[in-house]
C-alpha positions, 0 to 999 in steps of 0.5 A, a space after each residue: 500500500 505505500 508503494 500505491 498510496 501517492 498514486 491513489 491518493 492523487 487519482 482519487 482527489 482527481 478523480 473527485 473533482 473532475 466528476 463534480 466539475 463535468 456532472 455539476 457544472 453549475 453547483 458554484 458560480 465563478 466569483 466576481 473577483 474571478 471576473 472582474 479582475 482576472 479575467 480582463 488581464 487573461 484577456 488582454 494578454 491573450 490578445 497582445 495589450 499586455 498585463 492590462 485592464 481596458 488598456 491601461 497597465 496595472 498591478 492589481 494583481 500577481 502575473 502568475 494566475 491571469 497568465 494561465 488564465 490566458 494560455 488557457 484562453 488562447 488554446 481554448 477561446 474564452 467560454 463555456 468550454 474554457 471554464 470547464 478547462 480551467 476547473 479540471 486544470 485547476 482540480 488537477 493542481 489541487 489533487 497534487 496538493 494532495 499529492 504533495 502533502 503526503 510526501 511533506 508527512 511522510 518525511 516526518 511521521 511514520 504509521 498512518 500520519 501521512 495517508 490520512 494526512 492526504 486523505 482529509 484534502 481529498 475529501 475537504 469541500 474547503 479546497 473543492 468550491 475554489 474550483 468551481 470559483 475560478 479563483 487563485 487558491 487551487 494553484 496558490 495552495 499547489 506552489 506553497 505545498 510545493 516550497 514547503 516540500 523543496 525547504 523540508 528537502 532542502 534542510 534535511 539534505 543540505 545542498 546547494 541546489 536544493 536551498 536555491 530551488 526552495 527559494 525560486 518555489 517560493 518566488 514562484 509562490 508570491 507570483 502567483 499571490 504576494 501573500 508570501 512576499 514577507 515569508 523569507 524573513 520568518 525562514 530566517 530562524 530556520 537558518 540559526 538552529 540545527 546542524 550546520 557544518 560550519 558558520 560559512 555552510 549557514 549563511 552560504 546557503 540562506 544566500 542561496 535560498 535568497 538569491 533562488 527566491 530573488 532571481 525569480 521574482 525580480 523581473 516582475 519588481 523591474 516591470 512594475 518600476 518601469 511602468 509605474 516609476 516607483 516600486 510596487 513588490 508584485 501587487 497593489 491593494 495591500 494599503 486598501 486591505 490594511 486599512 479595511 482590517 484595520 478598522 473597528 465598528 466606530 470607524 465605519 462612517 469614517 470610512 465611508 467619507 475616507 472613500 468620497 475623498 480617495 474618488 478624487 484621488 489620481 490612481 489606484 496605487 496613489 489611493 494604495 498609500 493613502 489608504 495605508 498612511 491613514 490606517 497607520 495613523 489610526 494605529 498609531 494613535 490608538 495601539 491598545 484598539 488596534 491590539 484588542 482588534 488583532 484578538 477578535 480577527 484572530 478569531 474571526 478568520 477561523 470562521 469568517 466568510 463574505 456570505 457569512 451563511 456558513 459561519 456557524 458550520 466552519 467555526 464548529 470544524 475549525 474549532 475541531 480542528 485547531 483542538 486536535 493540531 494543538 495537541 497534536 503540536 504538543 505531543 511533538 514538541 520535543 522534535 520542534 527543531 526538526 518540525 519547525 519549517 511547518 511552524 513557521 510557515 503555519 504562524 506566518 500566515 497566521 499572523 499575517 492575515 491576521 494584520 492584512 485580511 481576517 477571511 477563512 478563505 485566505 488561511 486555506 494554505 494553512 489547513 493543510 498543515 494544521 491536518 498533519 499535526 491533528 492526525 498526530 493525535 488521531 494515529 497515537 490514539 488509534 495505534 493504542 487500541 490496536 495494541 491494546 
């Protein structure tokens, strides 16, 4: 069964999706966000006007999802058709994930730690209704997975190529989202514990780790300061989204007349730093708000939701599974150390959604890690019936 498992559990997670996405085509709409954003850049790069929306340039978004989208758009037209396309490629994408998060366990845990590691995304509807959005998530979560294979593989084997590698993935990963821009200096600590050789192995290979992660996204940082003269790390809107997040309900109506005065304003990026100068003079002049704001969005991203019909329901299952991964977290606390690249990258992009964007959609790369450490529990557990 190990020998099968990988293939099985990637046939099956398919498998899942592709029958939902051709028998149910209509279960879920595409999103807005889907259509008013990343399909006018896949559209005007498919027809040769650049990365642009109504042919004027843009950084609203990373390059890496509307240019799938366009490939997917020139091979297939823009249609009914493409979006099936599009759905089955991006099933493809998340049954790797799966695929992917088998492979992470196993590097660490033994018994069956890693099959229902896997299995629980296959089965996990948080990962299937991004599908039938259309949205970033599927490859995003894909390209992190990724990363977080290639930095496990990269501290454990200790070579050149494998610390430069893990950091291209990483840059491969903040192109598809700028999400992980900020994820390198939280890989920092990685690189001040375990064995190392020597002072000089260390830091030669955190340098390599950078430069992979530096190579890759540079060209797109370039791109933006040329069209834009001034410099934009992979995307716009984060000002916008620090200053929503950055709000309490009695600054609500403030908000609103903040929004009439930006209508005025000359762009979007412009608008960007106005949003985010202001969120961090609120901030500034009341940090003991800002704090007890942090607390309730550190909650609420558990379980929030734009629709917020299924808030109840994603509160009693995070809930669940955030008790199991704790203890699970705690049964391996003496291998910290050697688990501690699933803990950064877990507390990352916690504490960065809970300063940027409070949404349960936005903390899915997290479920996947939060799974492992739960199953730890559910192993110990089951291991101590059977010998019992």
């Amino acid at each position: 069964m190990n020998m099968q498992a990988p293939k099985l559990i990637f046939l099956a997670a398919f498998a899942l999706r592709a029958g939902l996405v051709i028998l149910l085509p209509d279960l879920i709409p595409e999103s807005a966000d889907k259509l008013g954003r990343y399909d006018l850049i896949a559209l005007s790069l498919k027809d040769g006007r650049g990365f642009s929306i109504a042919g004027a340039p843009t950084a609203v978004a990373a390059p890496l999802y509307p240019g799938l989208l366009a490939v997917l758009y020139k091979l297939f037209g823009y249609g009914g058709h493409s979006k099936t396309i599009l759905r089955l490629s991006l099933s493809l994408l998340d049954a790797g994930h799966c695929l992917l998060f088998y492979l992470i366990a196993r590097r660490y845990f033994g018994g069956q730690v890693p099959l229902w590691t896997a299995l629980a995304p296959v089965l996990c509807p948080y990962f299937i209704v991004p599908i039938y959005w259309g949205i970033t998530e599927p490859l995003f979560v894909f390209l992190q997975a990724l990363f977080l294979l290639s930095l496990c593989r990269a501290l454990q084997q200790k070579t050149a190529l494998a610390f430069l590698g893990s950091g291209a993935w990483l840059g491969l990963t903040t192109l598809c989202r700028a999400t992980t821009l900020l994820l390198p200096v939280f890989v920092l600590p990685l690189f001040a514990v375990g064995h190392w050789s020597g002072q000089k192995q260390k830091l030669g290979y955190l340098a390599l780790f950078l430069v992979g992660f530096a190579i890759v996204i540079a060209p797109w940082l370039v791109r933006n300061y040329i069209v834009f003269d001034r410099f934009i790390p992979v995307q716009e809107n984060s000002g916008k989204r620090f200053y929503e997040s950055s709000l309490r309900k009695v600054d609500k109506d403030e908000y609103e007349q903040e929004r009439a005065r930006l209508a005025a304003a000359s762009g979007l990026i412009e608008k960007d730093d106005f949003y985010f100068q202001i969120a961090l003079t609120k901030i500034v002049e009341n940090p003991q708000a800002y704090l007890r704001l942090l607390g309730r969005k550190l909650l609420r991203m558990w379980y929030r939701t734009s629709s917020k019909r299924y808030d109840g329901f994603l509160m009693f299952v995070n809930g669940a599974l955030l008790a199991l991964a704790s203890i699970g977290i705690g049964m391996t606390w003496r291998r910290r150390i050697e688990l501690l690249p699933l803990w950064v990258v877990l507390f990352y992009f916690i504490a960065f959604h809970d300063v940027l964007g409070a949404a349960f959609r936005y903390m899915l790369p997290t479920i996947p890690i939060l799974i492992l450490f739960a199953m730890v529990p559910i192993d110990a557990s089951m291991r101590r019936r059977r010998t019992g």
